[in-house]
N, C-alpha and C positions, 0 to 999 in steps of 0.2 A: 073160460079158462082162468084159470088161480092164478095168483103169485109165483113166480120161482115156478111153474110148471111145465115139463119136459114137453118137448116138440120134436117128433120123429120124423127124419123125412128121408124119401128116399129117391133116387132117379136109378133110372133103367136108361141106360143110350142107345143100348139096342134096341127097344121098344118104342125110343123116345116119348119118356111117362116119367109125369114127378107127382110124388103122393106127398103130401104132407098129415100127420096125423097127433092130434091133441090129446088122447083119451086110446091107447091100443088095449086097455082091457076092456073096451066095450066090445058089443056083437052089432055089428051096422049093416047096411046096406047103404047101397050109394041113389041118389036121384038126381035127376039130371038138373042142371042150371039155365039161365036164359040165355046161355052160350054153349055152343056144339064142346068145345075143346075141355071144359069145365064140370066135373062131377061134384057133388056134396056127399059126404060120408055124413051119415045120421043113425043114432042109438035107436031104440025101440021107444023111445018117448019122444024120439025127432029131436032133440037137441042136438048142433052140428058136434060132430066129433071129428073132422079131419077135413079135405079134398084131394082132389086129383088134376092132375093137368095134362091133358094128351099135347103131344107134336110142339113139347117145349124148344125144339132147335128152332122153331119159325119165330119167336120170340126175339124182339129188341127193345134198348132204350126208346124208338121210333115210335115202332111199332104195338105198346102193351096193348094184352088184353085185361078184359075184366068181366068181372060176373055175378049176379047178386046172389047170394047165399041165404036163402030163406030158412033152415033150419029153425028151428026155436032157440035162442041165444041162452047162453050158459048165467 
């Protein structure tokens, strides 16, 4: 990620889903992380372009999760 570079996020409540995305004019797919709740969004060359977070309301100060993000780094 750049300088000054826009960061897109969005939540669904209904769905309980937050995306966060660095790059939305890439074309990606997602693969999965060492954590169920945790997606990676990756361009066609694997560098990380975004994530996903399912079942964000089970989330606390207490309680975070975490996940490693293997993508190829920008």
């Amino acid at each position: 990620m750049g300088k000054n570079q826009e960061v897109k996020i969005w939540y669904d409540a209904e769905g309980d889903y937050l995306e966060v995305v660095f790059d939305d004019e890439a074309q990606c797919t997602f693969r999965n992380t060492d954590n169920d709740a945790v997606m990676e969004m990756v361009d066609e060359n694997g560098k990380i372009v975004g994530f996903s977070v399912m079942a964000v309301s089970t989330l606390s100060k207490s309680n975070p999760i975490s996940a490693h993000l293997y993508g190829i780094a920008a």
